[in-house]
Structure formats: C-alpha cells, structure tokens
N, CA, C and O atoms as a Tinker XYZ file with bonds, in Angstrom:
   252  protein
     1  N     -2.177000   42.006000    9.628000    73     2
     2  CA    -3.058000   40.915000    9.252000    64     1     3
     3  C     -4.332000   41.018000   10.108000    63     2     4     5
     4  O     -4.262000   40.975000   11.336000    81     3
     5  N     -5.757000   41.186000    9.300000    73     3     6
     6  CA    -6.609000   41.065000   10.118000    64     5     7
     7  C     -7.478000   39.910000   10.465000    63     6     8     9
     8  O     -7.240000   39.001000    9.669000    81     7
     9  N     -8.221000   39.636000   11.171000    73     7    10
    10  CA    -8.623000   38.512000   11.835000    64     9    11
    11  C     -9.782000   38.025000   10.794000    63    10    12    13
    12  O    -10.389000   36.998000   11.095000    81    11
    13  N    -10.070000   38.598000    9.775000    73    11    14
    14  CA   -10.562000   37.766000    8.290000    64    13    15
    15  C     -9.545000   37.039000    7.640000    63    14    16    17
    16  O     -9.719000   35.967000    7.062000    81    15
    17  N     -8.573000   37.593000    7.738000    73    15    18
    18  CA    -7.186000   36.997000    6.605000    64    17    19
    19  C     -6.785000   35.922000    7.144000    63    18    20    21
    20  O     -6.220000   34.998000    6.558000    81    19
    21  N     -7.172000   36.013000    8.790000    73    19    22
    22  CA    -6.102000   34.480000    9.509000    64    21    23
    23  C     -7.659000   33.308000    9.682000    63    22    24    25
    24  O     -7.457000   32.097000    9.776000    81    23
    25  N     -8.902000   33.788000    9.700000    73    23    26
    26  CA   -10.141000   32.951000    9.328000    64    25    27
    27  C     -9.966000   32.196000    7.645000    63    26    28    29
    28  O    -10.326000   31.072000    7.293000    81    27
    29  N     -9.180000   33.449000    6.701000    73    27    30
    30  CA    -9.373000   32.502000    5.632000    64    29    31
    31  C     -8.190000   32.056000    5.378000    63    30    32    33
    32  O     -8.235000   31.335000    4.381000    81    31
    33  N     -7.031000   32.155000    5.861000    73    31    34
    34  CA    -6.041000   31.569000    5.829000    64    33    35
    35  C     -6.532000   30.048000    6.632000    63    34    36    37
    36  O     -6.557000   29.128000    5.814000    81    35
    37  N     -6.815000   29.734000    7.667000    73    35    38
    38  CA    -7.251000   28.458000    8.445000    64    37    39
    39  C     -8.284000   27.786000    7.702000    63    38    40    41
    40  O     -8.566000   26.610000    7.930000    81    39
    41  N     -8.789000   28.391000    6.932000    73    39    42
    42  CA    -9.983000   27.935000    6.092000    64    41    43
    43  C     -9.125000   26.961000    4.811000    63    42    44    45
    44  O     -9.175000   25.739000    4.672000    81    43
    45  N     -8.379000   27.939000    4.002000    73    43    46
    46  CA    -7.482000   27.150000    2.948000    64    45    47
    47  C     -6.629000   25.686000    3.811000    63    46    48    49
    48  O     -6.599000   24.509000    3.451000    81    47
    49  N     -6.171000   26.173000    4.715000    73    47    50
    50  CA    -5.323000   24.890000    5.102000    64    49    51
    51  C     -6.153000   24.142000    5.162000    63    50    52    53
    52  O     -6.179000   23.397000    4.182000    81    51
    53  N     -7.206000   23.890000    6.185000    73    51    54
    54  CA    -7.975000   22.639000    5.910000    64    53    55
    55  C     -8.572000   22.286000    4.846000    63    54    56    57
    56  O     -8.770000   21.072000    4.877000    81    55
    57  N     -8.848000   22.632000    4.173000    73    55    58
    58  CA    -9.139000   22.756000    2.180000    64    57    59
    59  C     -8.202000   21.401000    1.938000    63    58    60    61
    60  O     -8.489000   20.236000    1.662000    81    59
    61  N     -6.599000   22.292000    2.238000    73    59    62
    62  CA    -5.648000   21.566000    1.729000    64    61    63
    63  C     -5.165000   20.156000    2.363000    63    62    64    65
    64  O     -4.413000   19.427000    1.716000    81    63
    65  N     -5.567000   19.845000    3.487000    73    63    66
    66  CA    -5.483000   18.907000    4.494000    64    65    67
    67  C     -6.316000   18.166000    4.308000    63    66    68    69
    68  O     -6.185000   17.201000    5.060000    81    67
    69  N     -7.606000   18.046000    3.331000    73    67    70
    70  CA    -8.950000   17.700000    3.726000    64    69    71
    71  C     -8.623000   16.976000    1.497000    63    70    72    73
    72  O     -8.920000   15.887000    1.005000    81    71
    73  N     -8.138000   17.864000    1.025000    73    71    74
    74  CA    -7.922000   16.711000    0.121000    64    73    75
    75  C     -6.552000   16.050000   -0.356000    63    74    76    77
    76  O     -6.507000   15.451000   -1.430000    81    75
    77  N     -5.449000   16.171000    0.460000    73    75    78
    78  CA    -4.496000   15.282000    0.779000    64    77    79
    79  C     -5.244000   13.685000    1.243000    63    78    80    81
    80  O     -5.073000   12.549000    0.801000    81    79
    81  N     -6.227000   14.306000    2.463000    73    79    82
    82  CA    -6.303000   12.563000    3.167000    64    81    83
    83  C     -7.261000   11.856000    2.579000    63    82    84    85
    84  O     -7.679000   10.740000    2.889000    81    83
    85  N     -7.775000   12.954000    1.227000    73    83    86
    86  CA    -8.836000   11.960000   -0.050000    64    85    87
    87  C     -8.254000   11.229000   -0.515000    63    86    88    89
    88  O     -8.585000   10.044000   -0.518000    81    87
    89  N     -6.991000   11.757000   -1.168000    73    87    90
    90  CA    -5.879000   11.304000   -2.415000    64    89    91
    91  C     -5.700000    9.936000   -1.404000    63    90    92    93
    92  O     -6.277000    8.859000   -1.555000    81    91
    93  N     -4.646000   10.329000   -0.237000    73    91    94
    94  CA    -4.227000    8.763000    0.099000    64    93    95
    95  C     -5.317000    7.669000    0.755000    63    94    96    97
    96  O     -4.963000    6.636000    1.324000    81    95
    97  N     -6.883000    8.142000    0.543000    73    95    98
    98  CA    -7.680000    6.918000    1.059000    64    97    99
    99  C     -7.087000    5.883000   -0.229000    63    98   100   101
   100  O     -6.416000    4.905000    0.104000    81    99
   101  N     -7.260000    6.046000   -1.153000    73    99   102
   102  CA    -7.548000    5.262000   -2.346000    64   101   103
   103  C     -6.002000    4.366000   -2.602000    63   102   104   105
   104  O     -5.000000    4.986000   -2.246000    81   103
   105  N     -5.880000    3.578000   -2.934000    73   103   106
   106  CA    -4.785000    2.552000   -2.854000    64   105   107
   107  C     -4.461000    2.955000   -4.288000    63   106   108   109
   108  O     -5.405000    3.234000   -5.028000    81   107
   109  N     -3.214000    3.011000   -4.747000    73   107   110
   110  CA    -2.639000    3.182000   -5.966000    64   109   111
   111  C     -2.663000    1.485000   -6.771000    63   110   112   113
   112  O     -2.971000    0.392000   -6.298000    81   111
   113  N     -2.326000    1.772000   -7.762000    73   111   114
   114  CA    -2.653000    0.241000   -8.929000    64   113   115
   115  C     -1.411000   -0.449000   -8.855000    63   114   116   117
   116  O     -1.394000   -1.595000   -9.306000    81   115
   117  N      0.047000    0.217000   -8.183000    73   115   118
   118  CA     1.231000    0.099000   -8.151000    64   117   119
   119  C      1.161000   -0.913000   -7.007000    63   118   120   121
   120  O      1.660000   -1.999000   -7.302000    81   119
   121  N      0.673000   -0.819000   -5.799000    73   119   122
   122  CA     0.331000   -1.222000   -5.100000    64   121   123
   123  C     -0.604000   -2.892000   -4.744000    63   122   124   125
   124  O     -0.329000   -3.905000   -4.102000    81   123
   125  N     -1.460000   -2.552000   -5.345000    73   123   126
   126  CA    -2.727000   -3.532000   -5.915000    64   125   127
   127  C     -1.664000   -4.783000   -6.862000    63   126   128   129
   128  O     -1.859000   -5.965000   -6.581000    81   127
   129  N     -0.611000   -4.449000   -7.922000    73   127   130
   130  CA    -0.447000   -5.094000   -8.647000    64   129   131
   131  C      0.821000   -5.712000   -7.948000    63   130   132   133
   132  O      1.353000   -6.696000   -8.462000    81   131
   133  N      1.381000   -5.091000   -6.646000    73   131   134
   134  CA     2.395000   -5.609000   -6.174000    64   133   135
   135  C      2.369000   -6.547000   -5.302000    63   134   136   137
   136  O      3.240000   -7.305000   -4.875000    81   135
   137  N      1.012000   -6.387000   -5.030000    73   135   138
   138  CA     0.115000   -7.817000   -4.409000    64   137   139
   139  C     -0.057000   -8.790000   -4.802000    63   138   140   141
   140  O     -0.099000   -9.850000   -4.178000    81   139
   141  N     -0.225000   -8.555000   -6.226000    73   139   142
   142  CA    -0.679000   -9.732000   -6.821000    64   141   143
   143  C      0.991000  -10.463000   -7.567000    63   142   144   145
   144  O      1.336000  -11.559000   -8.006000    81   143
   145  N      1.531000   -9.350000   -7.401000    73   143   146
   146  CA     2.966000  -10.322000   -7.639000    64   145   147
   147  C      3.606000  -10.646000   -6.739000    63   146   148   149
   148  O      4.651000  -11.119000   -7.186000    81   147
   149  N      3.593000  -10.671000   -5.665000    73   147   150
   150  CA     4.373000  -11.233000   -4.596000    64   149   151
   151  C      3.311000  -12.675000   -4.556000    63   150   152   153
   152  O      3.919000  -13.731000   -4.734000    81   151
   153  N      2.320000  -12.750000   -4.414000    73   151   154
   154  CA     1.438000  -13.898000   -4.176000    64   153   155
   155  C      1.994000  -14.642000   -5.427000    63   154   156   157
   156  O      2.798000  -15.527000   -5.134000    81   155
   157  N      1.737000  -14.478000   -6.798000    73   155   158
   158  CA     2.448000  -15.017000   -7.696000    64   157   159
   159  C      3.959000  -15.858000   -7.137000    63   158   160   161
   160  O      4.436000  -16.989000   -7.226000    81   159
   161  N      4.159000  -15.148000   -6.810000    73   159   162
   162  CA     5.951000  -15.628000   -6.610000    64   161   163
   163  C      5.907000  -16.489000   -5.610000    63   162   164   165
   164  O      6.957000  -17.106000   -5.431000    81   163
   165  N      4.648000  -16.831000   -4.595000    73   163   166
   166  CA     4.525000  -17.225000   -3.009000    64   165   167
   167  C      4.159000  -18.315000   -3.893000    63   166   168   169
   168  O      5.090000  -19.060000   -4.196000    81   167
   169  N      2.913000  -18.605000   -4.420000    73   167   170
   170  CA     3.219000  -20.155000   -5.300000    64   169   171
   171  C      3.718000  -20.766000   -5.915000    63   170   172   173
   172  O      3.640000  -21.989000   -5.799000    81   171
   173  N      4.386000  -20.217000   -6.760000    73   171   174
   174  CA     5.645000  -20.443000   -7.424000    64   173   175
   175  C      6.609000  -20.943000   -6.540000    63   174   176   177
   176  O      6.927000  -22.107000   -6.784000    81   175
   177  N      7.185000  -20.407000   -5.562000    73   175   178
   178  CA     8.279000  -20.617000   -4.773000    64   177   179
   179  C      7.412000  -22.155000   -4.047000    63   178   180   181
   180  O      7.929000  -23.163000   -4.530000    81   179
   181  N      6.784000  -22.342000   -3.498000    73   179   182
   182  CA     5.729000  -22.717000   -2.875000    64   181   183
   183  C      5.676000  -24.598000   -3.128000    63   182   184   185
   184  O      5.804000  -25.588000   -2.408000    81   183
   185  N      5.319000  -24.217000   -5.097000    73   183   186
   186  CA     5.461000  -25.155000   -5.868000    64   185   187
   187  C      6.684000  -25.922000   -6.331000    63   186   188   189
   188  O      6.720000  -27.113000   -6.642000    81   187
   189  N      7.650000  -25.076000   -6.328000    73   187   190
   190  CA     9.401000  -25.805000   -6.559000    64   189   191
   191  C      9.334000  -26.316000   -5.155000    63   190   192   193
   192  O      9.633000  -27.508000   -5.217000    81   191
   193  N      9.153000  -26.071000   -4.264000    73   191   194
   194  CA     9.402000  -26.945000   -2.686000    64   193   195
   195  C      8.744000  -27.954000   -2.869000    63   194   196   197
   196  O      9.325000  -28.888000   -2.317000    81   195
   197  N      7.555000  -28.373000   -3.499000    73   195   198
   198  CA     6.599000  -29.435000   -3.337000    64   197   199
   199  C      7.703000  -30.253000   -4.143000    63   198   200   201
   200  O      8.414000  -31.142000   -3.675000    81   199
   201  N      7.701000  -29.625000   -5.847000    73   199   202
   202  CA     8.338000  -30.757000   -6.807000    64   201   203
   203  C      9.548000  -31.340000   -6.117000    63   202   204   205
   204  O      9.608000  -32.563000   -5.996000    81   203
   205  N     10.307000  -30.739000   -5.755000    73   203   206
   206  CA    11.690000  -31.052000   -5.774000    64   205   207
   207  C     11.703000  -31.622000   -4.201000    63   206   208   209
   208  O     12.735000  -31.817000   -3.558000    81   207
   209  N     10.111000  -31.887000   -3.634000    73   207   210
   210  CA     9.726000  -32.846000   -2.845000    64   209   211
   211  C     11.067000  -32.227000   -1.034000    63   210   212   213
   212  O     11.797000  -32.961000   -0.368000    81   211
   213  N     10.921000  -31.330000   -0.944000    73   211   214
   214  CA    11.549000  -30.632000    0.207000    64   213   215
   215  C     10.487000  -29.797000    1.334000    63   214   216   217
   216  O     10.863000  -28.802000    1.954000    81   215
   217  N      9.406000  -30.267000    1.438000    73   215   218
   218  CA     8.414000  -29.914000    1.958000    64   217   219
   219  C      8.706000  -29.611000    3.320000    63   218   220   221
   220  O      8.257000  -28.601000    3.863000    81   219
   221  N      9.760000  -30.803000    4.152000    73   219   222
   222  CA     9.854000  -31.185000    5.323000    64   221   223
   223  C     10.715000  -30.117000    5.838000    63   222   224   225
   224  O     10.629000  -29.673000    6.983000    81   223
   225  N     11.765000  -29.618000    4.719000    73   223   226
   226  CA    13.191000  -29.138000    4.670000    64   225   227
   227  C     12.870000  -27.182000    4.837000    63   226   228   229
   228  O     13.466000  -26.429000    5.607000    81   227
   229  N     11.569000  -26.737000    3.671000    73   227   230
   230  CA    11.945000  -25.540000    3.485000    64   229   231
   231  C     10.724000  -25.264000    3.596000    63   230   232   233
   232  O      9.771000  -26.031000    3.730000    81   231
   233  N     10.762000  -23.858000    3.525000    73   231   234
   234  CA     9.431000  -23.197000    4.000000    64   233   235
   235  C      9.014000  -21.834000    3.387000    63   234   236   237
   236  O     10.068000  -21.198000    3.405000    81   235
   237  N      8.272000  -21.217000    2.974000    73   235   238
   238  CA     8.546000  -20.195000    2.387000    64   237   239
   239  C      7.556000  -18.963000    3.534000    63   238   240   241
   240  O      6.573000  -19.265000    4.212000    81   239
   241  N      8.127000  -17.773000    3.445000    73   239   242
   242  CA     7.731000  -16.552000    4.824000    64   241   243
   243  C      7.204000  -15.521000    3.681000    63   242   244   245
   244  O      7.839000  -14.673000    3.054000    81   243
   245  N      6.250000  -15.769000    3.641000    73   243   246
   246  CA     5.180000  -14.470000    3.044000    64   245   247
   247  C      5.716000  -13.128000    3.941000    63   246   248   249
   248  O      5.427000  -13.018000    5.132000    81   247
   249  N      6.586000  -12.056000    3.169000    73   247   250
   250  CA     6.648000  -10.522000    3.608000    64   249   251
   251  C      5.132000  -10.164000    3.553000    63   250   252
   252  O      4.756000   -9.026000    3.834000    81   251
C-alpha cells in the first residue's frame, strides 16, 4: 500500500463521516410527530384530572 492509497483511503472516510453527521443533524418527522402526540395526551390526561375535579390528588409527569 502506498502512501497515495492510505491519503485516499483517509480522504473517503471522512467523506463518509462528514455525511453521516448531515443525515442525523435533521430531526426525522417520526420524531416531530411524537412530540406532538405525547403533548396531545399531556392535555388530555391533564383535562380528565380537572373534570373529574382531582386536581389536589393527581398530577401528571411529562416524559
């Protein structure tokens, strides 16, 4: 192996390293939408404590 092959060998890896940590800047929609359903469910849950007037009693813990 000559010392071009291990320059462009080090060259590809960071290539490959360099758009891995593109891909995971960006937040997936799986993600985004799992947000918005847990918050869903945080008022919901939120709201049966109010009606059923247990405010004092229960509490709800946002994961």
């Amino acid at each position: 192996m000559s010392y071009e092959d291990i320059i462009e060998a080090q060259k590809r890896q960071d290539e490959k390293k360099t758009a891995r940590t593109q891909k995971r800047k960006s937040p997936s929609t799986t993600a985004r939408q799992s947000k918005r359903v847990c918050s869903d469910e945080l008022r919901k849950a939120e709201s049966e404590i109010e009606r059923w007037g247990l405010g004092s009693y229960c509490s709800v813990i946002p994961l």
